[in-house]
C-alpha positions as semicolon CSV with decimal commas, in nm:
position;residue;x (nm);y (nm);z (nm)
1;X;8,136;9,890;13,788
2;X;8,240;9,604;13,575
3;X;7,968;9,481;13,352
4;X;7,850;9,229;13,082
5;X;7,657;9,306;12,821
6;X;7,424;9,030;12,620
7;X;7,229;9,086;12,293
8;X;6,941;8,875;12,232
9;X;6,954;8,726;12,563
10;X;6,573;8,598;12,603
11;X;6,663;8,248;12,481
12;X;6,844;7,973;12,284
13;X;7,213;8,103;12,267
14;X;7,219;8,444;12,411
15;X;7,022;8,297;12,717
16;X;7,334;8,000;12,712
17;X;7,582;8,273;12,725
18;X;7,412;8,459;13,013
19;X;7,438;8,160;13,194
20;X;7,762;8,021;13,172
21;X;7,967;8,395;13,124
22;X;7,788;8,407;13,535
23;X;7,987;8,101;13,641
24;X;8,286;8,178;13,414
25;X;8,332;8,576;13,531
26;X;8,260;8,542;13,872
27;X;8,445;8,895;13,938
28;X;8,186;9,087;13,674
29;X;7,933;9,259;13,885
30;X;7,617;9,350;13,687
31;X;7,524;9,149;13,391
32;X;7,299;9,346;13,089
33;X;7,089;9,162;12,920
34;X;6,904;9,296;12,601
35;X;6,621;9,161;12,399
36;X;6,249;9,273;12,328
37;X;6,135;9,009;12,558
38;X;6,198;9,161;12,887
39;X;5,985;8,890;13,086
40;X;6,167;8,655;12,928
41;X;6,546;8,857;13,060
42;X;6,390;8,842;13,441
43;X;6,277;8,502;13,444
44;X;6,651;8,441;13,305
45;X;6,815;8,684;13,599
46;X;6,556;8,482;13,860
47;X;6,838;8,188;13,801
48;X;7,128;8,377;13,963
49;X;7,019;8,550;14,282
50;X;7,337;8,613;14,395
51;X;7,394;8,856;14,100
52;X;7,267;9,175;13,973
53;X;7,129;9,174;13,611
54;X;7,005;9,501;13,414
55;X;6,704;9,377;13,184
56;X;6,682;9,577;12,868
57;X;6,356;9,536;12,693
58;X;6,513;9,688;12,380
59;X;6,436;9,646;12,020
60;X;6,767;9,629;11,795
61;X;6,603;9,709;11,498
62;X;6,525;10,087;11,622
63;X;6,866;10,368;11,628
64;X;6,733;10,476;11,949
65;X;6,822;10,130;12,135
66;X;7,190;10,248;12,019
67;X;7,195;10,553;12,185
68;X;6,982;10,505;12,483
69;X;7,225;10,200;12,586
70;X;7,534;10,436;12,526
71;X;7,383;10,694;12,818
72;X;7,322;10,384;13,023
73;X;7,660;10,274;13,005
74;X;7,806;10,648;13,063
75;X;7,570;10,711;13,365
76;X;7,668;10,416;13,553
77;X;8,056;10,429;13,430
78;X;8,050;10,071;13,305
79;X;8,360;9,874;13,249
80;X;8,254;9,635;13,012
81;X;8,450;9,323;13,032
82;X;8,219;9,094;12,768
83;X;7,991;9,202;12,490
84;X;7,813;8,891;12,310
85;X;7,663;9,024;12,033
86;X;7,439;8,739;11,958
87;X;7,097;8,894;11,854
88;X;7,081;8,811;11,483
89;X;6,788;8,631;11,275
90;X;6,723;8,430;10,946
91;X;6,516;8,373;10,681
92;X;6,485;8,125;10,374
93;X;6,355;8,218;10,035
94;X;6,477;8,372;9,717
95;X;6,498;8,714;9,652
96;X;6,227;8,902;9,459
97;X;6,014;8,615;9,477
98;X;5,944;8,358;9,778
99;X;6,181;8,593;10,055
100;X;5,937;8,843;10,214
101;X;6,119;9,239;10,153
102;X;5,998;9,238;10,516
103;X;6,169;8,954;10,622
104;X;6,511;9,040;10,428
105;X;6,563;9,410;10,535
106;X;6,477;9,265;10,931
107;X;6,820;9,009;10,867
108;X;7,040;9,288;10,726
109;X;6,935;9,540;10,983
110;X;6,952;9,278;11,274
111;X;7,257;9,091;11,150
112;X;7,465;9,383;11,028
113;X;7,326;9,690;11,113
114;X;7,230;9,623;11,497
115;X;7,599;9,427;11,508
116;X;7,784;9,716;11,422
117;X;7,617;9,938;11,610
118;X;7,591;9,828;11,972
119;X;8,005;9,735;11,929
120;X;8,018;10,122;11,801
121;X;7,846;10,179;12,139
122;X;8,007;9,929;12,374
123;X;8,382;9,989;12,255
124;X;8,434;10,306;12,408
125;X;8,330;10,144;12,726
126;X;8,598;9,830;12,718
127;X;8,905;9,855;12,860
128;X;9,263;9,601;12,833
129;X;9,147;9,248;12,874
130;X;8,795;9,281;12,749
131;X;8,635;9,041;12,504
132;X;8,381;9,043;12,240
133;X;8,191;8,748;12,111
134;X;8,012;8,780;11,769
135;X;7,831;8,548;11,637
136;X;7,851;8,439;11,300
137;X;7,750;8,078;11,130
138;X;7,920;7,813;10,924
139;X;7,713;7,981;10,648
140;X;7,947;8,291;10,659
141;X;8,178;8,046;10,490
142;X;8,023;7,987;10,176
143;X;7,726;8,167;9,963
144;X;7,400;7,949;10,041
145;X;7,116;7,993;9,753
146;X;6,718;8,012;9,927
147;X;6,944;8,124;10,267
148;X;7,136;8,475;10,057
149;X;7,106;8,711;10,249
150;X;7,172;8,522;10,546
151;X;7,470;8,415;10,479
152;X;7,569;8,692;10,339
153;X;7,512;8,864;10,655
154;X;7,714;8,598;10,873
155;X;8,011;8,666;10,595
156;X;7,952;9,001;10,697
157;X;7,999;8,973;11,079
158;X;8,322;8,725;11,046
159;X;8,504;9,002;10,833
160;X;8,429;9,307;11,072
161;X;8,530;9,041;11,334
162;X;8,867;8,987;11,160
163;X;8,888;9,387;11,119
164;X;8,805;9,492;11,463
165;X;9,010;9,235;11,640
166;X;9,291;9,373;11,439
167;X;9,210;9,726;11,559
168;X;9,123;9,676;11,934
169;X;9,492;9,426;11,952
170;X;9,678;9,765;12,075
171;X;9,431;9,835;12,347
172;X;9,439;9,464;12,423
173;X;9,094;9,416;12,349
174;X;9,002;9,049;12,173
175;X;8,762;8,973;11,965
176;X;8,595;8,621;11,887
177;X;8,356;8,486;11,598
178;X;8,207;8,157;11,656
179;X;8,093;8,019;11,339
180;X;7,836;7,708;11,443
181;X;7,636;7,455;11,266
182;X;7,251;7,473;11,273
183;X;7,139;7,431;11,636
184;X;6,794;7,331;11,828
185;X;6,704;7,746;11,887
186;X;6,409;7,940;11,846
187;X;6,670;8,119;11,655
188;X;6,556;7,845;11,383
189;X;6,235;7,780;11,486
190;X;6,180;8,132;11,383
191;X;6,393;8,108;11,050
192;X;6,150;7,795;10,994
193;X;6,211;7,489;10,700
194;X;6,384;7,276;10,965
195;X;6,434;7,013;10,646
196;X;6,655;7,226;10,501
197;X;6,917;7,110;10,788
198;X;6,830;6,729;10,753
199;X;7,158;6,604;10,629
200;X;7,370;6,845;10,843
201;X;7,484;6,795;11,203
202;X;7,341;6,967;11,437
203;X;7,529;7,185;11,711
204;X;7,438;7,144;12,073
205;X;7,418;7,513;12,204
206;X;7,553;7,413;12,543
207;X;7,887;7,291;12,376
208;X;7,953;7,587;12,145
209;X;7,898;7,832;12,389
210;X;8,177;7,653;12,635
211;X;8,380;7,592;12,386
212;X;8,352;7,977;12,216
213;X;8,439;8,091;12,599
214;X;8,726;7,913;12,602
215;X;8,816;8,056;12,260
216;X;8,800;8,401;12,352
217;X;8,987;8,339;12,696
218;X;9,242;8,231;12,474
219;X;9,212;8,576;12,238
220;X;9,115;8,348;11,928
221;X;8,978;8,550;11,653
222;X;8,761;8,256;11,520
223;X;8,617;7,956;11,667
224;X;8,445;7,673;11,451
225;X;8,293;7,420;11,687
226;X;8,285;7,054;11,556
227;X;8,449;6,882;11,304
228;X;8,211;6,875;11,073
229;X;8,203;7,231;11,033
230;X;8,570;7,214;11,081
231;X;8,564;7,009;10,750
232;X;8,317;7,237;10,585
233;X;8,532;7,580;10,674
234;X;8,826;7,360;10,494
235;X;8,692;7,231;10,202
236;X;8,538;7,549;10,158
237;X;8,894;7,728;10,135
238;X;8,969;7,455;9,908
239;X;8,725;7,429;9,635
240;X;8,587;7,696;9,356
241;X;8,310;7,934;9,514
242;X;8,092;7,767;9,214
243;X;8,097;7,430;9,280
244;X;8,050;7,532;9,699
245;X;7,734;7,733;9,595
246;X;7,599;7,405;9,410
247;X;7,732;7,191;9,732
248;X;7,553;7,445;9,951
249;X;7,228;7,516;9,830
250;X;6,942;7,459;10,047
């Protein structure tokens, strides 16, 4: 049974991936979807029909969602031919004052720790010509003060991207980051201080998910949509991490 598998599916980008990975893999037969929000995954699967989805009401942040997808995956013999690992959240604030402890371990532990671990799980389920979709943030390019940890955590998932795509090339797995902009999401809504992003152009999810598609098709290891942020990645490269952390700061 050839599969898809879809971290934080519910809405904004994951639920963007869900829909275009259906019209773009017409041969994948079940598509998993995973988020806490598991009303929110079947009104989603109500849009296709025609297909069969697996709704996961799973929270990331708990080592059991780890292992209890891994048996799910061995007791129907999945061939997973996609994993979007696109659950992730942010906060603002500086640390050991105006960030919330809360709030800081949840980004680490979603971002990084949830990350590694359902691509730990999903790996050993992937076969030649599978693809993997992290993603990551034009913030992963720089250090951004009041938005650390964040960005730390996006630097984070663009270097195990570069490493794993490096180790999966022999069993002609790919691996993609896409490293957007700030984008209309509850993904922000959430991360809140939407004035923060004033002078920066905005993404539109519907774009970057096409064009990070196309990007893994291709076996790209990173994908930076828009030319802004295609400037930004550059001049980032470019200048001293100093004077990018001054440019940067939010």
């Amino acid at each position: 049974m050839t599969a898809a598998v879809i971290t934080g599916a519910s809405a904004g980008l994951g639920a963007e991936f869900t829909r275009q990975l259906v019209r773009e893999f017409p041969e994948i037969e079940e598509f998993w979807l995973i988020a806490r929000r598991v009303g929110k995954l079947e009104e989603l699967a109500q849009q296709f029909p025609e297909k069969k989805f697996v709704c996961m009401g799973l929270n990331l942040l708990d080592p059991k969602s780890f292992r209890y997808l891994g048996e799910k995956l061995a007791e129907q013999k999945a061939d997973v031919r996609v994993l979007v690992n696109n659950a992730g959240c942010g906060t603002t604030g500086n640390i050991g004052s105006s960030a919330s402890p809360a709030d800081v371990m949840r980004v680490v532990d979603l971002n990084v720790r949830a990350l590694t671990m359902v691509t730990q799980t999903v790996v050993p389920f992937m076969t030649r010509g599978a693809k993997i979709i992290n993603v990551s943030s034009i913030a992963a390019f720089c250090p951004t003060p009041r938005m650390t940890v964040y960005s730390a955590s996006k630097a984070y998932v663009s270097a195990f991207t570069g490493g794993i795509a490096d180790e999966l090339r022999p069993k002609g797995i790919s691996v993609t980051a896409v490293c957007p902009g700030p984008m209309k999401t509850e993904f922000f809504d959430a991360a809140g201080d939407h004035d923060l992003f004033g002078n920066i152009p905005w993404c539109d999810p519907v774009k970057v998910v096409a064009g990070t598609i196309r990007a893994a098709k291709k076996g790209r290891t990173f994908y930076t949509p828009t030319a802004f942020n295609k400037f930004y990645r550059f001049v980032a490269k470019l200048l001293l991490m100093k004077w990018m952390i001054k440019a940067t700061r939010v």
